[in-house]
C-alpha positions in Angstrom: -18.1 -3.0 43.7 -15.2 -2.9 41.2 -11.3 -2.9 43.0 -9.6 0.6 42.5 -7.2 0.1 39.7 -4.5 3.2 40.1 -2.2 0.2 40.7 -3.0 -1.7 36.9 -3.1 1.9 35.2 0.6 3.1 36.5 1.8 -0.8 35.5 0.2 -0.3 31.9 1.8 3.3 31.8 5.1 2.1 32.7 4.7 -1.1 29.6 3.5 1.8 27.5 6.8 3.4 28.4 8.8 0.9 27.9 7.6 0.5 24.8 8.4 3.9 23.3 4.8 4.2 22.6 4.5 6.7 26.1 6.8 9.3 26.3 5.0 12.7 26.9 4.3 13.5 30.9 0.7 14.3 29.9 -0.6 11.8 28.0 1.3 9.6 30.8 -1.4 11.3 33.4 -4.2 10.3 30.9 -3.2 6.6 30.8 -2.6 6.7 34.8 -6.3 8.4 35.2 -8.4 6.7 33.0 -10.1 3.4 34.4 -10.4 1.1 30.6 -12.3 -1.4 32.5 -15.1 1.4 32.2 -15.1 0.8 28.7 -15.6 -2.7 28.1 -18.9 -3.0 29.3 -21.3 -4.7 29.1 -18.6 -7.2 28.0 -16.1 -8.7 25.9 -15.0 -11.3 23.8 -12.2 -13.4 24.2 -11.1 -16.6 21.9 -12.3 -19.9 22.3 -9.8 -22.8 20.9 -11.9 -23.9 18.5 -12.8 -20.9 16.6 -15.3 -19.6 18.5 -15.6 -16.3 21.3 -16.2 -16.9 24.4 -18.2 -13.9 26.0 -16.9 -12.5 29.5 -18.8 -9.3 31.0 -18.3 -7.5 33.8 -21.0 -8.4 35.7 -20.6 -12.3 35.4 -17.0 -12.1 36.1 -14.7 -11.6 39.1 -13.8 -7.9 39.9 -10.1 -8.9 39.8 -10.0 -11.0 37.0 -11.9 -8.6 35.0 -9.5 -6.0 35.9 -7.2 -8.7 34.8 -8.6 -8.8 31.4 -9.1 -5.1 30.8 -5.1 -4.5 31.1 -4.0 -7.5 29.1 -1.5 -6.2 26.1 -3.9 -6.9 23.4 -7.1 -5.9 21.9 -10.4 -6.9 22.9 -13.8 -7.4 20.6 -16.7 -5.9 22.2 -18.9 -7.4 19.4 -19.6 -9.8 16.8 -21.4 -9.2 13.2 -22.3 -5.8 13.8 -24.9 -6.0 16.6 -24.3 -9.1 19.0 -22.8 -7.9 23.0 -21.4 -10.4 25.4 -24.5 -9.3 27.6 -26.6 -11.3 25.1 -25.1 -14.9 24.9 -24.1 -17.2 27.8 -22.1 -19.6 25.7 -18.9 -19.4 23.0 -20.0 -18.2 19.7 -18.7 -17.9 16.2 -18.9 -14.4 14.4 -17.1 -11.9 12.6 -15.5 -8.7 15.0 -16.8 -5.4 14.4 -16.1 -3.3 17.0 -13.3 -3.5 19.7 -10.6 -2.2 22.4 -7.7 -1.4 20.3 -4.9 -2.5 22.2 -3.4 0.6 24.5 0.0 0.7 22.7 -1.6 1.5 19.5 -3.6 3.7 20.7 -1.3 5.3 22.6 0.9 5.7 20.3 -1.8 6.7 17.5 -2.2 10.1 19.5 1.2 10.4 20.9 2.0 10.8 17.2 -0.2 13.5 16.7 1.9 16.0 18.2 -1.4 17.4 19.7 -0.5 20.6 22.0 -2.8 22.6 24.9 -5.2 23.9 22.9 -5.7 22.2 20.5 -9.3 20.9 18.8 -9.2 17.0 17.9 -11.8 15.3 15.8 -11.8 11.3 16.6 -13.6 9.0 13.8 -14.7 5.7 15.6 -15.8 6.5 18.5 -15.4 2.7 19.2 -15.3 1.9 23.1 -14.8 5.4 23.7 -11.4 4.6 25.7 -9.2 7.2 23.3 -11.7 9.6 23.5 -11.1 9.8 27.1 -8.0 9.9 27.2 -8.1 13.0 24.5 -10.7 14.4 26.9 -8.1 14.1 29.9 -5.2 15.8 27.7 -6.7 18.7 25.9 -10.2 19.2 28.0 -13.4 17.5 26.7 -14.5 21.0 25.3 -11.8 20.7 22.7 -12.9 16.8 21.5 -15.3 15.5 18.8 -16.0 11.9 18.4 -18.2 10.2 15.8 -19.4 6.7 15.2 -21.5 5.1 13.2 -22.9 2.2 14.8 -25.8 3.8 17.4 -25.4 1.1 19.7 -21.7 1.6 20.0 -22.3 5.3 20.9 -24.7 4.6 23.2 -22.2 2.5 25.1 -19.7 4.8 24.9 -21.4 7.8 26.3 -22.3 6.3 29.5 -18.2 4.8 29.9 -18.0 8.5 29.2 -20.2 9.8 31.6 -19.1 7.5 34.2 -15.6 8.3 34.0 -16.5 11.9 34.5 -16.4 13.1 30.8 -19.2 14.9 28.8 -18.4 15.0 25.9 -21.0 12.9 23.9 -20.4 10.5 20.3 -22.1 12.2 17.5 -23.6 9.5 15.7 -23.5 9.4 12.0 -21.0 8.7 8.6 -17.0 9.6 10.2 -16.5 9.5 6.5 -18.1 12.9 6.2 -16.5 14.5 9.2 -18.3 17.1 11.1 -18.0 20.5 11.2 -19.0 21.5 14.6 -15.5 22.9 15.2 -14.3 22.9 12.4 -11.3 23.4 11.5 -9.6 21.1 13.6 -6.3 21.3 14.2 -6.1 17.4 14.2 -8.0 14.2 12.6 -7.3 10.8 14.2 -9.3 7.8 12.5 -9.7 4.7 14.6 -10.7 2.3 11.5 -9.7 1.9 7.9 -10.5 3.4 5.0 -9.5 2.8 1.0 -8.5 7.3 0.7 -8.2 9.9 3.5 -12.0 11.5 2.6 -11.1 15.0 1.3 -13.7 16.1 3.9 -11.4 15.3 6.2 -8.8 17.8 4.9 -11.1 20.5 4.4 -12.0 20.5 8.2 -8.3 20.5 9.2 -6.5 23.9 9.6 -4.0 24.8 7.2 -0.8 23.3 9.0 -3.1 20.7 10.9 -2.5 16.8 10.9 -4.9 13.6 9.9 -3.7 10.4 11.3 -5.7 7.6 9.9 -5.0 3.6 8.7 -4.9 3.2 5.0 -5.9 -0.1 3.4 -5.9 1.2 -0.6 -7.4 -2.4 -1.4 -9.3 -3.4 1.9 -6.9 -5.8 3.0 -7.2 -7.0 6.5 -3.1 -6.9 6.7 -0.2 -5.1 4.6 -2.3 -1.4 5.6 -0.1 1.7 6.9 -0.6 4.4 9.4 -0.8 7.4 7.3 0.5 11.1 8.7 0.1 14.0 6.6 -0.4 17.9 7.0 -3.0 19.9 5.6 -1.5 22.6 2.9 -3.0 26.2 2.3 -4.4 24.7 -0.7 -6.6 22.1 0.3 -4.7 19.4 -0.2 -2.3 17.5 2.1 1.0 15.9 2.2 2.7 13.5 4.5 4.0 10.0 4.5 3.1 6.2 5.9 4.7 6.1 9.6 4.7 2.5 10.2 2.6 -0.9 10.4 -1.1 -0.3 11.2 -4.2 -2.7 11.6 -7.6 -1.7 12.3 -11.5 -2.9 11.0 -12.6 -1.2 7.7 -14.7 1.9 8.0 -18.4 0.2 7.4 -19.3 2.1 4.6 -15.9 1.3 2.9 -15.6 -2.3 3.9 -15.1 -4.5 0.6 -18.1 -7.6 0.0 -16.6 -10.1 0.6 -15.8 -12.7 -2.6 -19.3 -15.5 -2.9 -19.4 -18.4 -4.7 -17.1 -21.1 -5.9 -13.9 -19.2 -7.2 -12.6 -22.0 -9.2 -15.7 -21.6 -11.6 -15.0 -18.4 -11.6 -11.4 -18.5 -13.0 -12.0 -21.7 -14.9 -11.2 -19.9 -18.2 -7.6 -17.9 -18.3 -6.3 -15.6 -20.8 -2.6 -16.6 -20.4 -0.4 -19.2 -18.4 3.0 -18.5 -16.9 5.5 -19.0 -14.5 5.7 -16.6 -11.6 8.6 -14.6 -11.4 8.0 -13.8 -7.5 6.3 -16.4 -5.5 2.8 -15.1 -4.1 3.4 -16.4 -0.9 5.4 -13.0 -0.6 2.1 -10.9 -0.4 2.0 -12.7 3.4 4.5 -10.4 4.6 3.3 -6.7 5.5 5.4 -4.5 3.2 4.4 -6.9 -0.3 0.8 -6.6 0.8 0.8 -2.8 1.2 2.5 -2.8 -2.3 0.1 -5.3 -3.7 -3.3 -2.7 -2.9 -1.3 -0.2 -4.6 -0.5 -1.2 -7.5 -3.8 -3.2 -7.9 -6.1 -1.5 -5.2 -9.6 -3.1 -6.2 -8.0 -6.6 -5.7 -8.8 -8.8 -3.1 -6.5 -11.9 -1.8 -8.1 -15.2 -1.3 -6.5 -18.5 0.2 -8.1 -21.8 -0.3 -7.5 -25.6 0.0 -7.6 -26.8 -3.7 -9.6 -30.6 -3.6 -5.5 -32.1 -3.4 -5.6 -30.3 0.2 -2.6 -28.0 -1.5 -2.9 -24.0 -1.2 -4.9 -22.0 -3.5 -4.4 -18.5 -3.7 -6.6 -16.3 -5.9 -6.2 -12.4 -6.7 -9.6 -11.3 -7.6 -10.8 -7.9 -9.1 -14.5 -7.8 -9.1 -15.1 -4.7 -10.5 -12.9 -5.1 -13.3 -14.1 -8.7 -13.7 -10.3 -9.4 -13.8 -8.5 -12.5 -11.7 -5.4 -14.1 -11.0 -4.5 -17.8 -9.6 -1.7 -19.4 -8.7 -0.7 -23.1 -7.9 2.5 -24.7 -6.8 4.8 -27.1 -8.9 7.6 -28.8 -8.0 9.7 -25.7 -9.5 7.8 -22.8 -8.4 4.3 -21.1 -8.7 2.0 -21.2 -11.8 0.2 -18.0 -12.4 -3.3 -18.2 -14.5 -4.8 -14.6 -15.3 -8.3 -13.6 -17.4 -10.0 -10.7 -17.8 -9.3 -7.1 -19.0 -6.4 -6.6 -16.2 -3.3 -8.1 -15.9 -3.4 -7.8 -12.1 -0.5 -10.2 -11.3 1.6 -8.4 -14.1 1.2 -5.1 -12.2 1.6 -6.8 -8.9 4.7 -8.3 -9.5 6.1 -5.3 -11.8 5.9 -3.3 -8.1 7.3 -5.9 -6.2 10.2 -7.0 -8.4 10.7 -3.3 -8.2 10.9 -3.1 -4.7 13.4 -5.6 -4.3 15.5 -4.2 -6.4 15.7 -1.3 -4.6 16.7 -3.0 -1.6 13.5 -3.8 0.4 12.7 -0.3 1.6 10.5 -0.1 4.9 6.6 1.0 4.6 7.7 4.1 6.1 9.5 5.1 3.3 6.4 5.4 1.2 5.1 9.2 0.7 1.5 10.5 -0.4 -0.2 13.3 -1.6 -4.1 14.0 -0.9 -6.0 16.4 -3.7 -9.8 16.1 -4.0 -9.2 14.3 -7.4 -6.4 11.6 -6.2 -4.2 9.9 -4.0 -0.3 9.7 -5.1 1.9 7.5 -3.6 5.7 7.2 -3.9 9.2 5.7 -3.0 11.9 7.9 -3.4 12.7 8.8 -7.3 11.8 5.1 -8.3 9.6 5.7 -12.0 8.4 2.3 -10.9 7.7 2.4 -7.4 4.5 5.4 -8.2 0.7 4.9 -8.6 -2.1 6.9 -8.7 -5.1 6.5 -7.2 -7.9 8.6 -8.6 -11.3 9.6 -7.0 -14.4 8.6 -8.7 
């Protein structure tokens, strides 16, 4: 029998509070009644030192510990490469997360920022563990929630941490990317994963006036993605800005390939040689890596250990077939391009750019959604602009 854990829940409310994530009375009541211990089974993962997850489920661990677990500030994996459980292994494993717990202060905060009201109708891509969805359920009555995922298994699991927290509202499996128009319009769209543009699907099942919350990663980058906010126009297009740091998997159908085969062969032959003007190691922090994916949004960072054990960084542009390396001398970075693209020419361009406009915050960038592009800007600078078109 699993403990009663009111006492965990108030404790996680009062963090949340602490935070500034929690501030509205109800959403407080939907944290305080919502057992997430419900939706972690069968299971989760938790790191191993070496690399590895080590799999903990609920059955095969101690009522208080798990309860332990399922209110830790972080997030938790509730699977590995797309189909593997912690119900199926007994030992630590190596794999790659594709499904998990958000942790609750970004996902409390996700829907806090909504500025959802009574009333109101709420479509949820990524279902995930199903944990948000209940606590949208709780706040604006299951009748007014959606929830799609993609990954049948994943629904299944959520429907019955649904069920048995007293919820009927059940995942529609199939593509988020496409919406659904069951209620449609909705007054508000929340994605729980990543995606390269805000699907214009998406803003033609919002109401005029209506919001979409959702993480942007214009160049599926793992890191350096914003939380994008914007309102749904008359027009069919929308308008809003990046509202801070956000990190969440890619969207499936979205998610880049990752990069095969030895990159050095690859980038053996350059078109031109220089010295870097801005060191690469820059695209590390959050704000240059958001800038990076827009101004070179097909691009994809690599790091490697070159055979003198020193760090290789590659930017690499398969569709364009164009690259970038670098490599450290004793005065700087080296900077190697080929192909069609100059990508490090347009990457530095936006960060030289920033900096000269003082380092402004990711919340400072602004975007416009039209079925035929993305724009992004920081205030009136000519330079800090792109455009990202459909295709």
């Amino acid at each position: 029998m699993m403990p009663d854990t009111a006492a965990e829940r108030r404790d996680l409310a009062d963090r949340l509070k602490e935070t500034g994530a929690l501030t509205h009375p109800k959403w407080r009541a939907a944290v305080e009644a919502v057992p997430r211990e419900l939706f972690l089974r069968p299971g989760v993962f938790l790191p191993a030192d070496d690399g590895r997850w080590r799999p903990a489920t609920a059955l095969g661990t101690d009522p208080k510990e798990w309860s332990g677990i399922a209110y830790r500030d972080e997030s938790l994996v509730t699977q590995l490469d797309g189909h593997l459980t912690a119900d199926r292994t007994a030992d630590p494993v190596r794999g790659v997360p594709t499904s998990s717990s958000t942790t609750p202060v970004t996902v409390v905060g996700m829907i806090e920022a909504l500025d959802m009201e009574d009333g109101h109708t709420a479509l949820e891509i990524g279902t995930g563990t199903g944990y948000s969805t209940a606590l949208m359920c709780h706040r604006l009555g299951e009748d007014n929630v959606t929830t799609i995922e993609v990954d049948p298994g994943v629904a299944a699991r959520a429907d019955a941490a649904l069920e048995a927290a007293g919820y009927s509202t059940w995942t529609v499996t199939g593509d988020g990317l496409l919406g659904h128009p069951r209620r449609a319009p909705y007054d508000r769209v929340i994605a729980t994963c990543a995606v390269r543009r805000i699907p214009h699907t998406w803003v033609r099942q919002t109401r005029p006036g209506g919001t979409i919350l959702t993480t942007l990663a214009p160049g599926s980058w793992a890191y350096g993605t914003g939380l994008a906010k914007v309102t749904v126009n008359d027009d069919g297009t929308a308008e809003g800005r990046i509202i801070g740091e956000s990190s969440f998997m890619q969207a499936r159908s979205q998610a880049a390939v990752p990069l095969a085969g030895d990159l050095s062969a690859r980038t053996a032959y350059a078109d031109s040689e220089r010295a870097a003007k801005v060191p690469p190691a820059l695209l590390e922090e959050w704000m240059p890596a958001f800038l990076a994916q827009l101004a070179a949004p097909g691009a994809q960072l690599v790091r490697a250990t070159g055979s003198d054990g020193r760090l290789q960084l590659y930017v690499f542009d398969a569709d364009r077939e164009s690259f970038a390396t670098f490599a450290e001398n004793g005065s700087g970075w080296a900077v190697r391009q080929g192909g069609p693209v100059a990508l490090w020419d347009d990457i530095e361009r936006a960060l030289i750019a920033w900096q000269d406009a003082g380092h402004p915050h990711i919340s400072t960038v602004r975007l416009r959604v039209t079925p035929r592009s993305h724009r992004y800007w920081i205030s009136d600078s000519p330079t800090l602009r792109w455009e990202h078109r459909l295709t």
